[in-house]
N, CA, C and O atoms as a MOPAC input file, in Angstrom:
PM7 MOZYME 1SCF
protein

 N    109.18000 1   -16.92300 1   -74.40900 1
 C    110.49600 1   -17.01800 1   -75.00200 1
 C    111.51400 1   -16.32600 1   -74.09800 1
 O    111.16700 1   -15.28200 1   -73.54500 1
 N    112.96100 1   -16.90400 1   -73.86400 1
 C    113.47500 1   -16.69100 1   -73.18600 1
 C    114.70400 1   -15.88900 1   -74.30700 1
 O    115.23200 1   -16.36300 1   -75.31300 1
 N    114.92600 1   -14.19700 1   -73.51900 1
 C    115.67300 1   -13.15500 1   -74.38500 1
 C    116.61000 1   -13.24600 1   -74.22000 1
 O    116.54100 1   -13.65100 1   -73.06000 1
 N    118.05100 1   -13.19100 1   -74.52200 1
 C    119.30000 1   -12.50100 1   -73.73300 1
 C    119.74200 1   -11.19100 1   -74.89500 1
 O    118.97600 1   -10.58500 1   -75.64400 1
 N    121.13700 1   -11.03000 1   -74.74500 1
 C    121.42100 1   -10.53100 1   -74.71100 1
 C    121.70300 1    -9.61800 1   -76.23800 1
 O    121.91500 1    -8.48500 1   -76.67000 1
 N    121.52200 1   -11.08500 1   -76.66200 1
 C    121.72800 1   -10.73200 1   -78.42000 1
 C    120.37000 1   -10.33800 1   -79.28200 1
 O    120.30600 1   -10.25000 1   -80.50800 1
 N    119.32400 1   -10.12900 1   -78.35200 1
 C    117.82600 1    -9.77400 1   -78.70700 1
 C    117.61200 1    -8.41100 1   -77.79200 1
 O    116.43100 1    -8.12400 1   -77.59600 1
 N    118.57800 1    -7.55700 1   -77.22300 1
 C    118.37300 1    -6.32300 1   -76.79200 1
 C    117.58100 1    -5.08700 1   -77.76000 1
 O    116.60400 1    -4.43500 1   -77.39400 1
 N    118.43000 1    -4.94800 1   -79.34000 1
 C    117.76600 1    -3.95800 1   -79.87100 1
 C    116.72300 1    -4.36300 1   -80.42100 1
 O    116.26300 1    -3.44100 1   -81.09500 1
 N    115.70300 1    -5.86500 1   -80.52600 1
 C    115.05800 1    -6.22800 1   -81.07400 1
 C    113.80400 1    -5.48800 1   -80.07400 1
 O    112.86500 1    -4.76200 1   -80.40200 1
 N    114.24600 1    -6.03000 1   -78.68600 1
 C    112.87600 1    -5.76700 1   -77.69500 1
 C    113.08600 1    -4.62800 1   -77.61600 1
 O    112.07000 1    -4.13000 1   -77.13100 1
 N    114.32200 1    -3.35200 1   -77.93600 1
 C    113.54400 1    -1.68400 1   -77.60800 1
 C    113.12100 1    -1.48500 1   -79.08300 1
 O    112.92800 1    -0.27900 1   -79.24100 1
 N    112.90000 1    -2.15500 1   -80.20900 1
 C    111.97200 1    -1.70800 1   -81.19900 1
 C    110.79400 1    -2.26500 1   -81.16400 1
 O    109.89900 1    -1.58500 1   -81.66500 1
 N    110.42200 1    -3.55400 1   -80.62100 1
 C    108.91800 1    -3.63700 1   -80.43200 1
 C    107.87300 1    -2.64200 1   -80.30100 1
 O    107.69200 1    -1.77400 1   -79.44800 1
 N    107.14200 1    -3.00900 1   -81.47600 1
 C    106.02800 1    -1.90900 1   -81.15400 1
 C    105.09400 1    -2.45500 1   -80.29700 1
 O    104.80500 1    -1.77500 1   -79.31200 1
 N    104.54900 1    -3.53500 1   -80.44300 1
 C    103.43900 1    -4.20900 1   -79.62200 1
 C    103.83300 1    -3.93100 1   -78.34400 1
 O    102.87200 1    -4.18100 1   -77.61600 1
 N    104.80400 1    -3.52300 1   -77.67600 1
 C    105.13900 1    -4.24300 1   -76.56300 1
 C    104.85000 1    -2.57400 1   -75.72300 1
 O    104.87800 1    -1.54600 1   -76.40000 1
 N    104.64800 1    -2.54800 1   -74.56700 1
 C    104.82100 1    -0.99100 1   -74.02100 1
 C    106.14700 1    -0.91800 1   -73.49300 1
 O    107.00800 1    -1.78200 1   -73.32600 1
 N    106.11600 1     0.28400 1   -73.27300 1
 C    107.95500 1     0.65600 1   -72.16100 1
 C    107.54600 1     0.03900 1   -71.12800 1
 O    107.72600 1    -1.16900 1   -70.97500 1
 N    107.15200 1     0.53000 1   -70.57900 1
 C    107.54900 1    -0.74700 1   -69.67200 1
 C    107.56500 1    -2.20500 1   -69.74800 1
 O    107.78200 1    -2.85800 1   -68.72700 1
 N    107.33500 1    -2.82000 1   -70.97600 1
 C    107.84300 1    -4.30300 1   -70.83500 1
 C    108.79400 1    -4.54800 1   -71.33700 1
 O    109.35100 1    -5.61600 1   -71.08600 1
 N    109.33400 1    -3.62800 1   -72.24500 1
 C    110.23300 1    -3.38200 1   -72.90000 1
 C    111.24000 1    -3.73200 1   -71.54100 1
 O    111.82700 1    -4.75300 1   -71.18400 1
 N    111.08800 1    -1.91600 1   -70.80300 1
 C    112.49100 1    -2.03000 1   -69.79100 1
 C    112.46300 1    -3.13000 1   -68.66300 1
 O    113.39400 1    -3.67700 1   -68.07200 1
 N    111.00100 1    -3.29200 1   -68.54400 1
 C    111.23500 1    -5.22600 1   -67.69200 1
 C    112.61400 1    -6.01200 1   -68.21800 1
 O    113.74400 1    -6.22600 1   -67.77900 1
 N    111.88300 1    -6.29800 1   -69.36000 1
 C    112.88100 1    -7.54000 1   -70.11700 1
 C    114.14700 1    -7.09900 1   -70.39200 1
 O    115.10700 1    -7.86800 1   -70.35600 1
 N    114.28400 1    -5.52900 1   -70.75800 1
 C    116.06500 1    -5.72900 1   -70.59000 1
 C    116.66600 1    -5.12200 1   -69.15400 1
 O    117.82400 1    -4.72800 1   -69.01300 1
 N    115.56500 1    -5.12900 1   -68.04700 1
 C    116.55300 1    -5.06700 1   -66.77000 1
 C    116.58200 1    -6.53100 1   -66.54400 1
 O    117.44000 1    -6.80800 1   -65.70600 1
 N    115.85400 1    -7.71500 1   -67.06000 1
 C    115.82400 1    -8.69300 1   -66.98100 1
 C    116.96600 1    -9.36600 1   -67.86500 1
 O    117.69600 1   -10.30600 1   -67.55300 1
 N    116.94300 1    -8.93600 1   -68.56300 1
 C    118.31600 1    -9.99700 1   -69.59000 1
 C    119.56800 1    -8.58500 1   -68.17400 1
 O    120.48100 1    -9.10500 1   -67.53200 1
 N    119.40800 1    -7.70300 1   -68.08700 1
 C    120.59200 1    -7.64500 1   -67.41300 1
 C    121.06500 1    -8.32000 1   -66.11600 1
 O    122.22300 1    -8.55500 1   -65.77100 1
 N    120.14100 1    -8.52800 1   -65.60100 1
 C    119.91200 1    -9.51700 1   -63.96100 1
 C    120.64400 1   -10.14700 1   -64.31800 1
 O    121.79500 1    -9.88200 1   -63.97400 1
 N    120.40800 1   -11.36000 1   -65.22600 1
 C    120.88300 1   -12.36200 1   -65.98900 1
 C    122.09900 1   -12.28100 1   -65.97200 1
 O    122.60800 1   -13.20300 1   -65.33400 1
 N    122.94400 1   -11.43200 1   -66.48200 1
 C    124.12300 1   -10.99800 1   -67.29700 1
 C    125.26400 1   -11.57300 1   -65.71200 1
 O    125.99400 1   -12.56400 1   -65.69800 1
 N    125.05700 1   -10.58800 1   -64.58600 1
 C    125.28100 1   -10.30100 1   -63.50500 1
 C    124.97400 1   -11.85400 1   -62.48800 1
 O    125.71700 1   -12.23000 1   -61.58200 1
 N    123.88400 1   -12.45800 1   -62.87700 1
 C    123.87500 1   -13.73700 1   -61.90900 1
 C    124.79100 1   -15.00200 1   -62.60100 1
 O    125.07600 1   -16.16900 1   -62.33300 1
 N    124.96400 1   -14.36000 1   -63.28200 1
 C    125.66000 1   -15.92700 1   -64.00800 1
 C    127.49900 1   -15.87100 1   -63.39400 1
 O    128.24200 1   -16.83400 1   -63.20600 1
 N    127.78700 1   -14.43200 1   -63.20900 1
 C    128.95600 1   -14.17900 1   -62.68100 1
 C    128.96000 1   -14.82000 1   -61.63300 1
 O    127.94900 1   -15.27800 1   -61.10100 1
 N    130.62400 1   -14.97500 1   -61.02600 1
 C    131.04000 1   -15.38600 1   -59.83200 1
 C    132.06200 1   -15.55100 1   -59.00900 1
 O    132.73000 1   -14.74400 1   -59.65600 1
 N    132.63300 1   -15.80100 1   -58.34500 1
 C    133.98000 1   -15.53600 1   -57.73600 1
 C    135.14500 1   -15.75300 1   -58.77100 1
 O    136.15900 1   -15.06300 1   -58.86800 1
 N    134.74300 1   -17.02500 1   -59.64700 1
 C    135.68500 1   -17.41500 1   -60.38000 1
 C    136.14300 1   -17.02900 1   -62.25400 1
 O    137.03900 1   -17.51000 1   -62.94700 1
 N    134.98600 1   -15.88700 1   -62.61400 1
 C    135.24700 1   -15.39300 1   -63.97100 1
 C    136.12900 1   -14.42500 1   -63.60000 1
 O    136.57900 1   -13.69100 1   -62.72000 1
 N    136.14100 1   -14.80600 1   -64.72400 1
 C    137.96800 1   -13.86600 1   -65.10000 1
 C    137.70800 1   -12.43300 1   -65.68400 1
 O    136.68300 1   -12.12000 1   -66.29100 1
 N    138.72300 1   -11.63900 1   -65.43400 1
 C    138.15500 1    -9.93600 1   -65.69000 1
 C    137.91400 1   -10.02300 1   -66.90000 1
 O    137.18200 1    -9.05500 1   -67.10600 1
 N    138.07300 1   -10.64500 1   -68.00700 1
 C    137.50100 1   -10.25800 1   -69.36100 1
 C    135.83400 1   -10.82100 1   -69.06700 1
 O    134.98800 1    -9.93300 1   -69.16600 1
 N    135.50400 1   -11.73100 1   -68.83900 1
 C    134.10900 1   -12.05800 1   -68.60600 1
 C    133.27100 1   -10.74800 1   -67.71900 1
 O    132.16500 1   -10.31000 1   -68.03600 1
 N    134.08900 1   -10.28400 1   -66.58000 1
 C    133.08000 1    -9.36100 1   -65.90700 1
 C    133.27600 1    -7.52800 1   -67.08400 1
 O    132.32600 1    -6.75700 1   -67.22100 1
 N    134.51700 1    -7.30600 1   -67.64800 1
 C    134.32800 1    -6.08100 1   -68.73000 1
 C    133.33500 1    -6.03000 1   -69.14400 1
 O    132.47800 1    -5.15100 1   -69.05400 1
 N    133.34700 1    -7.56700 1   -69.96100 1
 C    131.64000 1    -7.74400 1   -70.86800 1
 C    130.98400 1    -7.90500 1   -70.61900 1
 O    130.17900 1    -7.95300 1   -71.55000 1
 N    130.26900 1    -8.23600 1   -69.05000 1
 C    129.26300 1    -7.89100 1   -68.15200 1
 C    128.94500 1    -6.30100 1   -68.22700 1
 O    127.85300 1    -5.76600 1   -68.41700 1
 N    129.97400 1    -5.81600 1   -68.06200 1
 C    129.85800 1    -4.19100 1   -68.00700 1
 C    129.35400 1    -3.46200 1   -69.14900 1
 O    128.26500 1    -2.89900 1   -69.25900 1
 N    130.26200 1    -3.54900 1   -69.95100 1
 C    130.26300 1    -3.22200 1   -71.08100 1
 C    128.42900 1    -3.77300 1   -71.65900 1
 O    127.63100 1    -2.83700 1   -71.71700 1
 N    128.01200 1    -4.84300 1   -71.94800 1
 C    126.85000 1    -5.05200 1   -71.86000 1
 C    125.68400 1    -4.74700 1   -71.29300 1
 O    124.54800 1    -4.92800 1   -71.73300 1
 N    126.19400 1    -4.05800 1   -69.83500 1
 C    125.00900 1    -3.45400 1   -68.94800 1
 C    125.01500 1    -1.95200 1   -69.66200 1
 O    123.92700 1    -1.37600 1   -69.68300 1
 N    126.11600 1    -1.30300 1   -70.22400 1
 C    126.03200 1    -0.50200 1   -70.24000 1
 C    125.04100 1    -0.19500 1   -71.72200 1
 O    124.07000 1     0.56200 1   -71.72100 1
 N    125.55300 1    -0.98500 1   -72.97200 1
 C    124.55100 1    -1.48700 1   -73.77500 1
 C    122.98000 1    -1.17900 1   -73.76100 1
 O    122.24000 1    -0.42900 1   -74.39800 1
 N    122.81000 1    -2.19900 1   -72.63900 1
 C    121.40700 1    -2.02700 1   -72.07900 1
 C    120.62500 1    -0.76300 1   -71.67300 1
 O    119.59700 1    -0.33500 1   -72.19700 1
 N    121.23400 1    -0.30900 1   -70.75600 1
 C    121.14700 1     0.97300 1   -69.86800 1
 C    121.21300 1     2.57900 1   -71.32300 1
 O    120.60700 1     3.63800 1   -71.16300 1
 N    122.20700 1     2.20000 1   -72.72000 1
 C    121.53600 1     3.21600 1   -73.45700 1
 C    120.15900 1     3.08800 1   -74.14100 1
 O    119.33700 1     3.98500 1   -74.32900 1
 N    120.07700 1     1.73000 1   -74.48600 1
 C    118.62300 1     1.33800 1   -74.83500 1
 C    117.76000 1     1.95000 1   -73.76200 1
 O    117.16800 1     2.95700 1   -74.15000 1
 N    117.57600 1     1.66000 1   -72.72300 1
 C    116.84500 1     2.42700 1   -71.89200 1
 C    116.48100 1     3.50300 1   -71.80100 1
 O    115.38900 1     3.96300 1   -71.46500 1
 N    118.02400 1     4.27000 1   -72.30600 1
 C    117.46900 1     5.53000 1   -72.09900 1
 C    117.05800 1     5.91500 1   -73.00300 1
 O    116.50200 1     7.00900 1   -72.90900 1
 N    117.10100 1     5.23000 1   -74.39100 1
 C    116.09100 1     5.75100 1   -75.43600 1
 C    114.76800 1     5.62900 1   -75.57000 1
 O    114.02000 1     6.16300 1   -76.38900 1
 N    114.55300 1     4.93300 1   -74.75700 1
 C    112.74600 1     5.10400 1   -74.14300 1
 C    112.61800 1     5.56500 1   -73.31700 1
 O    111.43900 1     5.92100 1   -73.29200 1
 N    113.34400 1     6.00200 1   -72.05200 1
 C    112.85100 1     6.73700 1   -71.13900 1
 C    114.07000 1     7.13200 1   -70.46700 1
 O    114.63100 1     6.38100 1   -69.66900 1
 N    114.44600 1     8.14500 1   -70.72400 1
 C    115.48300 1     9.09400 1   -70.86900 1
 C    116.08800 1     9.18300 1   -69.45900 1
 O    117.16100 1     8.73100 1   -69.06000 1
 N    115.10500 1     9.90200 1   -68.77300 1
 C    115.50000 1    10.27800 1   -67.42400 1
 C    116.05800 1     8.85500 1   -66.73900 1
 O    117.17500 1     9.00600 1   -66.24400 1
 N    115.41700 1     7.27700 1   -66.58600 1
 C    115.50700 1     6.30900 1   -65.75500 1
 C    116.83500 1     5.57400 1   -66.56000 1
 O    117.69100 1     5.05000 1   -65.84600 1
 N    116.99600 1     5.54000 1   -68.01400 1
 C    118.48600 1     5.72100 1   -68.70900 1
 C    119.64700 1     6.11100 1   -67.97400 1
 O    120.54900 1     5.43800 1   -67.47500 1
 N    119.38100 1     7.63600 1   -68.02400 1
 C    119.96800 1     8.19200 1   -67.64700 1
 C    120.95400 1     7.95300 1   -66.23200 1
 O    122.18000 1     7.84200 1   -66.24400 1
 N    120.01400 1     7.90700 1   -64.96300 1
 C    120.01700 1     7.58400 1   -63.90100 1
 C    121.08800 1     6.10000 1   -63.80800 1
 O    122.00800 1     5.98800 1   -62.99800 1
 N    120.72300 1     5.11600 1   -64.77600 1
 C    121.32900 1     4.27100 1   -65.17100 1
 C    122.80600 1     4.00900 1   -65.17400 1
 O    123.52800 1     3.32500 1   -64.44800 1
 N    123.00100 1     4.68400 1   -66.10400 1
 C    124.43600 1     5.43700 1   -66.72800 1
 C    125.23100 1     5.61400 1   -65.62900 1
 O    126.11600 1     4.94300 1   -65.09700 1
 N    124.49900 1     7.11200 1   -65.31900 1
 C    125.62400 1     7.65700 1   -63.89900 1
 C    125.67500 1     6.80100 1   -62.57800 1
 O    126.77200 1     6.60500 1   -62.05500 1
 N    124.50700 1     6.27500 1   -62.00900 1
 C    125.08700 1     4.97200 1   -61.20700 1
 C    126.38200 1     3.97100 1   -61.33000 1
 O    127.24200 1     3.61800 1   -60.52300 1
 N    126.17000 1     3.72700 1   -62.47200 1
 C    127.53500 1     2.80700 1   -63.43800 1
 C    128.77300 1     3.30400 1   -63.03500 1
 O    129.60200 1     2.74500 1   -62.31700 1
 N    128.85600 1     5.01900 1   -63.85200 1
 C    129.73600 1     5.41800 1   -63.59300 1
 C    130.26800 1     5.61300 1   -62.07700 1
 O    131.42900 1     5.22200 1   -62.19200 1
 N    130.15000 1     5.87400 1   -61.13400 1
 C    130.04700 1     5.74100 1   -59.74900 1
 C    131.29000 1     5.14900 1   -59.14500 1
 O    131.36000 1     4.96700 1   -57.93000 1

């Protein structure tokens, strides 16, 4: 099954699933987010790129804090 973006807090509550497939699939719906962009979206499309990575990146860090973390402050950058 193919995830995006609107199935983020679903896959960091999976229990079946481990952290790490967890943070696979949402560095994977974020890849996503980012390849679909392109010379020609308009700054509200890339905000909510952002804004969405950033989304992601707290989920992350609620499973694994430190690589979250790391996340975050890159962003900020």
């Amino acid at each position: 099954m193919a995830y995006n973006i609107n199935d983020v807090e679903k896959i960091a509550e999976f229990k079946s699933w481990s952290d790490r497939q967890k943070i696979d699939e949402l560095l994977r719906i974020d890849c996503d987010i980012y390849t679909n962009l392109g010379k020609d979206s308009t700054k509200t499309e890339k905000e909510t790129a952002k804004k969405n990575s950033r989304k992601i990146y707290r989920l992350i860090k609620g499973i694994n804090n430190k690589l979250g973390n790391d996340f975050l402050v890159a962003m900020d950058r």
